[in-house]
VOPAGU-2260 file (C-alpha; in pm, 1 decimal, decimal comma):
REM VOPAGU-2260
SITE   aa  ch    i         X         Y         Z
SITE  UNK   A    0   -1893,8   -1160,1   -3384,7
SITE  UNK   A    1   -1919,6    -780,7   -3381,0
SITE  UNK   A    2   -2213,4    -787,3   -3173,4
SITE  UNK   A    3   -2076,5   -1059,0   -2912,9
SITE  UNK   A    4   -1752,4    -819,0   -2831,2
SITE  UNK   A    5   -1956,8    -514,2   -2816,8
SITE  UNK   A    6   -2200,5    -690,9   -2556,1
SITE  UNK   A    7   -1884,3    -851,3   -2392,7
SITE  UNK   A    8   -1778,9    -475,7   -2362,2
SITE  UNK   A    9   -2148,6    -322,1   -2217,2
SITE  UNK   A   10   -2105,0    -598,8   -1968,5
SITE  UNK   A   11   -1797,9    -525,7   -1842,5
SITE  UNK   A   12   -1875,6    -196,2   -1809,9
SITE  UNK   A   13   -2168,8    -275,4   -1630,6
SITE  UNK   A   14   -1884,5    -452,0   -1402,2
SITE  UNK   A   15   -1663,7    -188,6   -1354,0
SITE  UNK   A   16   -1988,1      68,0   -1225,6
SITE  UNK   A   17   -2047,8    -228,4   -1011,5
SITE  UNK   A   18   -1704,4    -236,7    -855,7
SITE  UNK   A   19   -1669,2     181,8    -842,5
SITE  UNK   A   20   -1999,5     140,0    -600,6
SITE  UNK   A   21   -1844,2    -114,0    -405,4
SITE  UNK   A   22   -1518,3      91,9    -407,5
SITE  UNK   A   23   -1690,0     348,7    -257,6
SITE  UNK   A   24   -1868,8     158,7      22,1
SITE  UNK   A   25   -1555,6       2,5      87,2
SITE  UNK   A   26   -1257,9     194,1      16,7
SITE  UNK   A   27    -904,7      54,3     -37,2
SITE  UNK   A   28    -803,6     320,0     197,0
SITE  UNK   A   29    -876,4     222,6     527,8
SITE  UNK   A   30   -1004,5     561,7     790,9
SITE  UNK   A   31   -1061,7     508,2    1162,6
SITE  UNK   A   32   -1332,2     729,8    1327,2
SITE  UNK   A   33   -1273,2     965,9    1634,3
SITE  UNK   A   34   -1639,9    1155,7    1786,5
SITE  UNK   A   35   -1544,9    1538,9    1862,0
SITE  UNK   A   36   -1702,4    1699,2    2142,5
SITE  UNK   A   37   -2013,1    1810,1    1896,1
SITE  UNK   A   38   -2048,2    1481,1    1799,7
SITE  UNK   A   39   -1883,3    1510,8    1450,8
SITE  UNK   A   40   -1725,4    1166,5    1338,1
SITE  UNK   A   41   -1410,9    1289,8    1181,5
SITE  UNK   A   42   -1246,1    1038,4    1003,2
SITE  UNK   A   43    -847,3     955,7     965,9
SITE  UNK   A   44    -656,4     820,3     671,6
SITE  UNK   A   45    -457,3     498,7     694,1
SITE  UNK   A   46    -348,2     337,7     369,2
SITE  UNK   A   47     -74,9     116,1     259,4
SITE  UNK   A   48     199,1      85,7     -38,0
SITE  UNK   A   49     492,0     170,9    -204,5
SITE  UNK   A   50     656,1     505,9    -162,4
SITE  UNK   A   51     827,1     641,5    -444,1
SITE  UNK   A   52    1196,4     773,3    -351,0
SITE  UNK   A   53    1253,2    1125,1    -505,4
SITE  UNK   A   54    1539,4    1153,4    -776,8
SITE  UNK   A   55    1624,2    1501,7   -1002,1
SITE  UNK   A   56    1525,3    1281,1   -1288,4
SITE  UNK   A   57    1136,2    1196,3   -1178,2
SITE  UNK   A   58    1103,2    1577,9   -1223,0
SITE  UNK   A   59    1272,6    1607,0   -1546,9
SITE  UNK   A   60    1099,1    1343,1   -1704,7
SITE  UNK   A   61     757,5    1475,7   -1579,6
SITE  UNK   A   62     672,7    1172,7   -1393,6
SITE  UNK   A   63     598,4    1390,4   -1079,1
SITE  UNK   A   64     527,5    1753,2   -1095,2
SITE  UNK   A   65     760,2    1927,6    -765,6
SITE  UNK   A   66    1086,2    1900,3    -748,1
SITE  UNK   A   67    1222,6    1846,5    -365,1
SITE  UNK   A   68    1526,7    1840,3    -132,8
SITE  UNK   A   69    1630,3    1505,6     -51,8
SITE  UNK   A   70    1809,9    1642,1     255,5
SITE  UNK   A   71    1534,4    1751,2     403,0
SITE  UNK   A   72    1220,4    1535,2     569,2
SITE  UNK   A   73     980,7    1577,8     306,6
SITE  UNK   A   74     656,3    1396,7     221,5
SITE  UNK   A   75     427,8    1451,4     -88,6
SITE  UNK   A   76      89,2    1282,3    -114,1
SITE  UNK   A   77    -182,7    1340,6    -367,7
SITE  UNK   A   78    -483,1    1310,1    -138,3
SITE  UNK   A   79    -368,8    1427,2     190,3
SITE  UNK   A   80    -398,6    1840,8     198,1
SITE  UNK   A   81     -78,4    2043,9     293,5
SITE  UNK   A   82      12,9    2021,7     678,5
SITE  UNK   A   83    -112,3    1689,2     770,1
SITE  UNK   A   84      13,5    1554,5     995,4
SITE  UNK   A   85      95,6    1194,0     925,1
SITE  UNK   A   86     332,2     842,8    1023,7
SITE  UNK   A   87     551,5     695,8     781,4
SITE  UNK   A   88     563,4     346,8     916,9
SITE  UNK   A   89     840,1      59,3     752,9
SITE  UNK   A   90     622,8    -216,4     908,9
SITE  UNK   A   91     938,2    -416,0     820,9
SITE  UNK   A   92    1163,8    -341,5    1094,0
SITE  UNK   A   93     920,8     -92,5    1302,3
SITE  UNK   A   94    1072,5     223,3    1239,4
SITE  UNK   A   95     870,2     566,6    1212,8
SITE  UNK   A   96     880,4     898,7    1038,9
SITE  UNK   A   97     649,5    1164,0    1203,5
SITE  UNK   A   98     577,5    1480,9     950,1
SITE  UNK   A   99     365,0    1662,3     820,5
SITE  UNK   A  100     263,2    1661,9     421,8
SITE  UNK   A  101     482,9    1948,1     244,8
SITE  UNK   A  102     326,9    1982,5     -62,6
SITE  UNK   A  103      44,4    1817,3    -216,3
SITE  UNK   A  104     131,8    1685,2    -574,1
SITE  UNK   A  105      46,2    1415,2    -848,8
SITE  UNK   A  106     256,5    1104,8    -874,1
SITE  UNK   A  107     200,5     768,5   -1041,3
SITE  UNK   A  108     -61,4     584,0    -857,8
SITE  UNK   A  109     106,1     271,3    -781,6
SITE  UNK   A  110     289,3     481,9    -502,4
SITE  UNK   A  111     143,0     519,0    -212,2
SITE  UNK   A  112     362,7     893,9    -100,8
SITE  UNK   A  113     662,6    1073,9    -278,2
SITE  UNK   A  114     907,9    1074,1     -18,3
SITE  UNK   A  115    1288,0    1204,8      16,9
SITE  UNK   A  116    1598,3    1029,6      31,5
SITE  UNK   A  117    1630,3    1159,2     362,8
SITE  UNK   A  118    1312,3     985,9     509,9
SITE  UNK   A  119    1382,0     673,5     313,2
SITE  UNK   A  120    1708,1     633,7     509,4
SITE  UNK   A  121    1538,5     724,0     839,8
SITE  UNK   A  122    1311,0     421,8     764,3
SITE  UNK   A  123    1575,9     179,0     614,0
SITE  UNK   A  124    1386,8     110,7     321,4
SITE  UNK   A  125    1414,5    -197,9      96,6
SITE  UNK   A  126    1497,0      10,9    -204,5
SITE  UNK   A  127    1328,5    -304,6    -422,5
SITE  UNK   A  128    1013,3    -347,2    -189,7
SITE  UNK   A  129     992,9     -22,1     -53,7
SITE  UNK   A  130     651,4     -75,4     128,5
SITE  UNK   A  131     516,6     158,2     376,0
SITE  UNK   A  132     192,4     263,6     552,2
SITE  UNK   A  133      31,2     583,1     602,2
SITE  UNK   A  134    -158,1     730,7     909,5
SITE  UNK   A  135    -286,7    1064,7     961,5
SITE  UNK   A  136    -222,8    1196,7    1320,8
SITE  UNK   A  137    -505,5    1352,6    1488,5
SITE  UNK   A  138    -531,8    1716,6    1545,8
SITE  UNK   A  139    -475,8    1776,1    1897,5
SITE  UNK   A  140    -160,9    1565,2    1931,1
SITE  UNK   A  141     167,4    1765,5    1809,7
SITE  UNK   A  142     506,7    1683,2    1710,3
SITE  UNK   A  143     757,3    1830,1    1508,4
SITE  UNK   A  144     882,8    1632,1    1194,0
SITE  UNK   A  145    1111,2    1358,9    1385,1
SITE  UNK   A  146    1242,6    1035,8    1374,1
SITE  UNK   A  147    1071,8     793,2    1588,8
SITE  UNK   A  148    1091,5     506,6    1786,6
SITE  UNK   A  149     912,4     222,7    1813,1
SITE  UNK   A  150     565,8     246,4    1972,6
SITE  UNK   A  151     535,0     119,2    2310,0
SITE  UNK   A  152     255,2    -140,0    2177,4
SITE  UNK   A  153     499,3    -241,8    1922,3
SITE  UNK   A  154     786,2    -303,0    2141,0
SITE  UNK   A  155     537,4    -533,6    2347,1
SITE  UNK   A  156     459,7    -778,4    2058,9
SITE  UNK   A  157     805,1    -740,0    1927,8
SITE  UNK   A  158     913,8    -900,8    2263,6
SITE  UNK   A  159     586,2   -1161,8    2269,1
SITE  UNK   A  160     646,3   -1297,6    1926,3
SITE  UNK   A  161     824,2   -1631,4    1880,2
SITE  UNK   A  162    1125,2   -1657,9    1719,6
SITE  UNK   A  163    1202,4   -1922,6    1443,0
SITE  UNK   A  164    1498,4   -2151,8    1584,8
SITE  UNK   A  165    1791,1   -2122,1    1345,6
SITE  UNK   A  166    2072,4   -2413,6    1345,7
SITE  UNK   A  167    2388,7   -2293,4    1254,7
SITE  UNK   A  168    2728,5   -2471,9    1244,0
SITE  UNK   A  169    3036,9   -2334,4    1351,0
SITE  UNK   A  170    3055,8   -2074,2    1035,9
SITE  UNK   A  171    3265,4   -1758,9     976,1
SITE  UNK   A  172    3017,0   -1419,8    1055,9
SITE  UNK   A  173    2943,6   -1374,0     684,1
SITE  UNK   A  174    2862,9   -1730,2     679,1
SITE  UNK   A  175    2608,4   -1710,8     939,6
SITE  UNK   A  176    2442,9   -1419,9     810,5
SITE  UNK   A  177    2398,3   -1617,3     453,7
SITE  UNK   A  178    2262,7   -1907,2     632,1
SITE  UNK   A  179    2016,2   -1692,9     857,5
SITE  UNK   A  180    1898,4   -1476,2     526,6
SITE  UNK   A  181    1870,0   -1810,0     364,9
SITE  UNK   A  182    1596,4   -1912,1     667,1
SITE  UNK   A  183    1424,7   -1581,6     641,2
SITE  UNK   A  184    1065,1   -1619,8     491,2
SITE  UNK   A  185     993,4   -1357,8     202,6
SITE  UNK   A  186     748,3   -1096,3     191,6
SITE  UNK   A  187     480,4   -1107,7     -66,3
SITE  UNK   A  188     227,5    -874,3    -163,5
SITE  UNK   A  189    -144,0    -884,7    -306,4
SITE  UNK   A  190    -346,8    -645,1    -510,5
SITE  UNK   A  191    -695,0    -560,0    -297,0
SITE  UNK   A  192    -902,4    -492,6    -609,5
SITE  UNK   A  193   -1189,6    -444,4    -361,8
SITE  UNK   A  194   -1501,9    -591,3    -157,1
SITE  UNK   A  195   -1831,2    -716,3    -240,3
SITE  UNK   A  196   -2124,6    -806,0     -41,6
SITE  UNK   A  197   -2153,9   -1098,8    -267,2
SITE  UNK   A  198   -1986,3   -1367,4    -377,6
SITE  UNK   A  199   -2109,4   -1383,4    -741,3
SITE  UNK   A  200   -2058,3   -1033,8    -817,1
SITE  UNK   A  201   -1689,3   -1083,4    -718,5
SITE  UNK   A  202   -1661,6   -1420,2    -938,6
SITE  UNK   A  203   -1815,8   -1263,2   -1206,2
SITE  UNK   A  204   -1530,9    -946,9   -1227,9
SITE  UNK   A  205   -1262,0   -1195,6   -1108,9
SITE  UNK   A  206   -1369,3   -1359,9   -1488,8
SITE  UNK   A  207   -1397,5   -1063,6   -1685,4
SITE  UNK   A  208   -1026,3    -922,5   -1521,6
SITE  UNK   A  209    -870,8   -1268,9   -1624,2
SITE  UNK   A  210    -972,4   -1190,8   -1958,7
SITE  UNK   A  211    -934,0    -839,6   -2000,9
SITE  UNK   A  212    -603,3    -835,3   -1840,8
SITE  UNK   A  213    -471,2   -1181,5   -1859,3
SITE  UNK   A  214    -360,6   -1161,1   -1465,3
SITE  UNK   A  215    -417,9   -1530,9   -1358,4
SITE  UNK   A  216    -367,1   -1524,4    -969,5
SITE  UNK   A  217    -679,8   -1381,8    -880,6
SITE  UNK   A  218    -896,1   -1488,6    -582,5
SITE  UNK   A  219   -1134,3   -1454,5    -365,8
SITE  UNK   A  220   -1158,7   -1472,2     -21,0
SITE  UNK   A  221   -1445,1   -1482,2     237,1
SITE  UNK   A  222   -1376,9   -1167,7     498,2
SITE  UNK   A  223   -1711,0   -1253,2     708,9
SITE  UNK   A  224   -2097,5   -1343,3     569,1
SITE  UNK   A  225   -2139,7    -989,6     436,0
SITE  UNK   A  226   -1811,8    -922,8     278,4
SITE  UNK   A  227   -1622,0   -1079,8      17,3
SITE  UNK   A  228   -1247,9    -935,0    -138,6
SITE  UNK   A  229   -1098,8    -988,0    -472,6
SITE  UNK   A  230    -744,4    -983,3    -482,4
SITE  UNK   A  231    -418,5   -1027,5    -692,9
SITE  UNK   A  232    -142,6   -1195,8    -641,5
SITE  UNK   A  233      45,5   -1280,6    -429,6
SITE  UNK   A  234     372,6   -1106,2    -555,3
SITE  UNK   A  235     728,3   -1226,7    -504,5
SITE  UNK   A  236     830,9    -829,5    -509,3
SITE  UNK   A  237     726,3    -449,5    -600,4
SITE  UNK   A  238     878,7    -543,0   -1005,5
SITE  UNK   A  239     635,9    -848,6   -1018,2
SITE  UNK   A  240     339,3    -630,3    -889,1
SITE  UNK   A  241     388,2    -353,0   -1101,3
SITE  UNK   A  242     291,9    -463,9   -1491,8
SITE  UNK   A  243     -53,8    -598,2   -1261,1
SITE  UNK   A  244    -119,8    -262,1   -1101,8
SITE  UNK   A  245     -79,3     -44,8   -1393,7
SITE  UNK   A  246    -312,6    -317,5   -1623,4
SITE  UNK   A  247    -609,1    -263,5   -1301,3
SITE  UNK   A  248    -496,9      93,3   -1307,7
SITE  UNK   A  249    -575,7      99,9   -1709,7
SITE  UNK   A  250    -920,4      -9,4   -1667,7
SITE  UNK   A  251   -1035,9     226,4   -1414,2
SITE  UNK   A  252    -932,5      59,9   -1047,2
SITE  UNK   A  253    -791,5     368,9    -900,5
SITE  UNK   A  254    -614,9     401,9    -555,3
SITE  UNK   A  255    -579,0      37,1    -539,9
SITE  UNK   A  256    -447,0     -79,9    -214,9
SITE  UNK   A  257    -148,9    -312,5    -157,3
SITE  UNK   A  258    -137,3    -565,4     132,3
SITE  UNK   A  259     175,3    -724,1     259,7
SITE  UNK   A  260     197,1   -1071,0     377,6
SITE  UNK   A  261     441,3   -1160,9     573,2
């Protein structure tokens, strides 16, 4: 039996160089190109997650490592270099934070950017699903650290998309809104663990996570001919996610990306 765990082991290892190579041809953070006049691609960040809300007591515990002032608009991110300028987008009502990164600093890495109480008001945040995505701004276009509105684009499909017909009696206001909130369909979230160009290689570490980590809602699902993505979940909320990230996070899957379905 001592020889059957310790090959169980070399093979999962064996998995987990597998999915760091496939991590790095297909990163959880997505990067769109732009061609400078030399013909340099020069690529963007864009990624997607949880921000983590700064409080006195993340910095006296040690669980980040600079302390901030939530009155100010202030962003921390552990890749992104100081200056960058990036959007803070709530994709959940549209609203945008343009800034640059203050400080670079570590942070658990189930957040996706350290943020201050001030910029988590800007954005209306769902303090229990507080999902946000990241862009990096290009270069030549400036700004000064703002709130913004919606982007033109944005506006468009706001006004283009249908609207779900909601009956309602005649209710008090307070009754109305319960009834409406009640109609509302609830954001979920899935894990990307990360792509594969095939399907076997996918099935094979969707076995070996089931049974290293006991997470039973992973799947697989068919992106085009060349390109196959394991994922967790879906998630009711950012608490249901969590104990799932931190187990990937435990067996090497770093900078694991979070998508929100809507």
């Amino acid at each position: 039996m001592h020889f059957v765990k310790n090959d169980k082991n070399m093979k999962f290892k064996k998995l987990l160089i597998l999915i760091l190579f496939s991590l790095f041809s297909y990163s959880c953070a997505e990067y769109s190109v732009n061609t400078n006049k030399k013909g340099v691609e020069r690529k963007y960040f864009a990624s997607s997650g949880f921000a983590l809300i700064y409080k006195d007591e993340l910095y006296n515990n040690k669980t980040i490592n600079k302390k901030i002032d939530n009155n100010e608009i202030v962003a921390i991110h552990s890749i992104l270099k100081r200056n960058t300028k990036i959007k803070i987008f709530n994709p959940s009502n549209s609203k945008i934070v343009e800034t640059v990164v203050t400080k670079k600093a570590n942070y658990p890495g189930i957040f996706n950017v350290l943020i201050s109480e001030r910029i988590a008001n800007i954005l209306d945040l769902d303090r229990n699903n507080p999902f946000v995505e990241i862009i990096e701004v290009k270069k030549n276009k400036t700004f000064v650290a703002k709130k913004s509105n919606t982007y033109d684009e944005e506006k468009n499909v706001a006004e283009k998309a249908p609207v779900d017909e909601i009956k309602m009696d005649d209710l008090s206001s307070a009754e109305k809104n319960e009834k409406v909130k009640k109609k509302l369909k609830k954001t979920k979230f899935n894990i990307i663990i990360s792509d594969f160009y095939y399907i076997e290689s996918a099935k094979n570490l969707k076995n070996e996570l089931i049974d290293k980590t006991g997470i039973n809602n992973i799947s697989i699902i068919k992106i085009n001919d060349k390109k196959y993505r394991l994922l967790a979940g879906p998630f009711k909320n950012f608490n249901a996610l969590k104990t799932s990230y931190i187990s990937l996070n435990n067996l090497g899957f770093e900078n694991l990306n979070i998508n929100k379905i809507d």
